[in-house]
N, C-alpha and C positions, 0 to 999 in steps of 0.2 A: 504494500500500500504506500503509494507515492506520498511523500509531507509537499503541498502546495505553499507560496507566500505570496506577497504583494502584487510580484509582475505576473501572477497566474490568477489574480483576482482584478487587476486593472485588465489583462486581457480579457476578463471576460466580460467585463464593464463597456470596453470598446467597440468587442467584437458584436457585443451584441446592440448596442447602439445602432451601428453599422447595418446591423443585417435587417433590425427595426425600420430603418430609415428608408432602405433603400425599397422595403418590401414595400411600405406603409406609401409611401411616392409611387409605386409604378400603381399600385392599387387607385389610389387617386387619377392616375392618367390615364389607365386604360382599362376600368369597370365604369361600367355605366350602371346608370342607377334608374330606376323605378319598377317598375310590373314585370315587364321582360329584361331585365336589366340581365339575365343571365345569358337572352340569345345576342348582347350588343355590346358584350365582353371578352375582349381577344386574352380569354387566358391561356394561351402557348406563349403570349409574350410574358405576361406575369409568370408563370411557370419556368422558364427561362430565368429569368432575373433571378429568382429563386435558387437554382441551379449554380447561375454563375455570380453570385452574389456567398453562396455556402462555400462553394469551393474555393473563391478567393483567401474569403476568412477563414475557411482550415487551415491553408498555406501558411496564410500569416503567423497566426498564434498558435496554432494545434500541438506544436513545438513547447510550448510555454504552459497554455493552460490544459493539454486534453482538445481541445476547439470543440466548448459543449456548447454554449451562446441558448442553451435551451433548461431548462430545471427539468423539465423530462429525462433528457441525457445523462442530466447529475444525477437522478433520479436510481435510475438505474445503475451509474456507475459505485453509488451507492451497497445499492442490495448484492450487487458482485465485487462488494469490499476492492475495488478500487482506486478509493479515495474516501477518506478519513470523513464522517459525519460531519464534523465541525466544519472543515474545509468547506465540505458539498454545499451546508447551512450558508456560507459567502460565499460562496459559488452563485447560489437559487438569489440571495438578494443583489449581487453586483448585477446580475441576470435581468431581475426585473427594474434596476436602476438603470440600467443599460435602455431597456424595453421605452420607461417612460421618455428618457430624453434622445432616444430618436426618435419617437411620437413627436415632440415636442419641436425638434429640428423640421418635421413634414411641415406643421400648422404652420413654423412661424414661415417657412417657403411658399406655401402652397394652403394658406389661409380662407380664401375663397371658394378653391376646387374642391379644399379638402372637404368642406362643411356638408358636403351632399353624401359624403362616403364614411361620415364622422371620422376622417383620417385616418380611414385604412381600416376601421374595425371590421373582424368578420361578424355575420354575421350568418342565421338560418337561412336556407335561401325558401321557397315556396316548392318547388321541386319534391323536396321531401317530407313524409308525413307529418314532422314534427321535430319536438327536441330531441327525443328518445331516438330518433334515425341521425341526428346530428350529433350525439353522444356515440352513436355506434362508427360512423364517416373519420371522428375525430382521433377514436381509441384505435382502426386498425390504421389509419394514416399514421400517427406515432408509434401502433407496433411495426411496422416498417421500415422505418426512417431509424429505430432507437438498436432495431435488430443489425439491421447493416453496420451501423457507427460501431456495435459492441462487436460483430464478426470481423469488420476488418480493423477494429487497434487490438483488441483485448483476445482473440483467440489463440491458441496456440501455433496455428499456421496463419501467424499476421499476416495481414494483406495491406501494411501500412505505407507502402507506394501507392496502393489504388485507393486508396483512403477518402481523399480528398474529391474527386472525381466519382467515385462511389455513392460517397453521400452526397454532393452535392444533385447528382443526377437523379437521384433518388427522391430527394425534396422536393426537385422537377416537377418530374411524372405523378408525387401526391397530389399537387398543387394545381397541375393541368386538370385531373379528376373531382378531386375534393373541393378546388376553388369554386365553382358555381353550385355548390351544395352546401358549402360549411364555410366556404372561407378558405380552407387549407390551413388553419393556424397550426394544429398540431404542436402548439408552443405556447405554453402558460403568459410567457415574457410577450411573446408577438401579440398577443391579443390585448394582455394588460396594459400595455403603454399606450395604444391609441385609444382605448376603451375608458382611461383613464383623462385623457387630455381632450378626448372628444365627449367624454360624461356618459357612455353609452352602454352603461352599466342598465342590460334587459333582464326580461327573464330568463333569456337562456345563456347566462352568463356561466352557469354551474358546468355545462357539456366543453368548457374549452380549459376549464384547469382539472375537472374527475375523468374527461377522455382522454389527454393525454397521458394522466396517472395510471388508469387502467389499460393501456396501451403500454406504457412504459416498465408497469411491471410484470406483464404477460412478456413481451421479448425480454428481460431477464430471470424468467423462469425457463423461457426454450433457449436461451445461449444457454442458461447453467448445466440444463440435464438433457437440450439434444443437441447442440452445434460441441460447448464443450468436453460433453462426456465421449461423444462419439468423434471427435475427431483425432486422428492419430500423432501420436505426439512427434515432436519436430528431433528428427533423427542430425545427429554430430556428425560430420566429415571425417573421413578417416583419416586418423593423423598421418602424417607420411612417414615414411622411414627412414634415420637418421645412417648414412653408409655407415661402417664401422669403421673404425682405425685404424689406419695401416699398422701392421705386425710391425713392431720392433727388431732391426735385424742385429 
């Protein structure tokens, strides 16, 4: 269990600003809003951003913090004793400070545009029957997105080259699907910070911080006992063989 400090909690402060802002801005420019607001929303562009907006910020910090920018993530790297409770504890709140002030950076940019989309909050869309369809959209969007990030840093056959890439494409494809149902938040923080600076605290505020959580702890129950029990542990290189010494004549 890694011990995290300051530059692993400012990264995740920033990272997640970052990823707030950027999501919370394209949400603004390219969702439309009202009745059909879902058929006059290009979300493969959002979906993208998404994408390439994850994978950036892995790059950057992943190094430094883990590159969780989500309390889901921590959440889970949690329950697979990967990081110290305490730590995880300022992890989840630099996360959701992160969250509010790139909310805050969309409104004071994009003041006007935002006010129609309350800046980026998701929301339910009509589409689906209710809250309880938008609690279930949000729990397997997070077990998805929390599964990959734990199989490729924390497995025994890391796949921490395609790391970055992985999940960020990953967020992608949620968020092309989920974003005209749910939002695509799958992130406590993502939701919290526009939700907060927009005031758009509804009723179905509960399905975007208990479906991430029950997302989150379902893929750390199948990394624990199907991805890591079952996968083959990572085999040593055979040492080579040292010639001998020449005989003494």
């Amino acid at each position: 269990m890694q011990e995290r400090g300051i530059a692993a909690y400012l990264a995740e402060l920033i990272g997640t600003l970052l990823l707030v802002f950027f999501i919370t801005s394209v949400v603004v420019l390219f969702v439309a809003t009202g009745n059909q607001a879902q058929f006059g929303s290009d979300f493969a562009v959002v979906g993208l951003v998404h994408a390439f907006v994850l994978f950036g910020l892995v790059v950057m910090f992943g190094v430094v913090s883990g590159g969780h920018f989500n309390p889901a993530v921590t959440l889970a790297a949690i329950a697979i004793k990967r990081i110290n409770p305490v730590d995880g504890a300022i992890y989840m709140l630099a996360q959701l400070s992160g969250g509010v002030l790139g909310a805050l950076l969309t409104k004071g940019l994009l003041l006007d545009e935002g006010r129609a989309t309350d800046f980026g909050t998701p929301a339910v869309s009509g589409l689906l029957g209710g809250n309880f369809q938008g609690f279930i959209v949000e729990g397997v969007g997070t077990f998805c997105l929390v599964l990959v990030i734990l199989a490729a840093v924390y497995s025994k056959k890391s796949f921490k080259d395609w790391a970055p890439i992985a999940i960020g494409a990953t967020l992608g494809f949620i968020v092309m699907v989920a974003g005209p149902l749910t939002g695509g938040s799958v992130n406590p923080a993502r939701w919290f910070g526009p939700a907060l600076v927009g005031n758009a605290f509804e009723g179905s505020w509960w399905l975007y911080i208990l479906g991430p959580i029950a997302g989150s702890g379902l893929a750390a129950v199948v990394f624990r006992f199907v991805i890591e029990a079952g996968a083959p542990a990572p085999t040593e290189p055979p040492e080579k063989v040292k010639p001998s010494a020449p005989a003494s004549s």
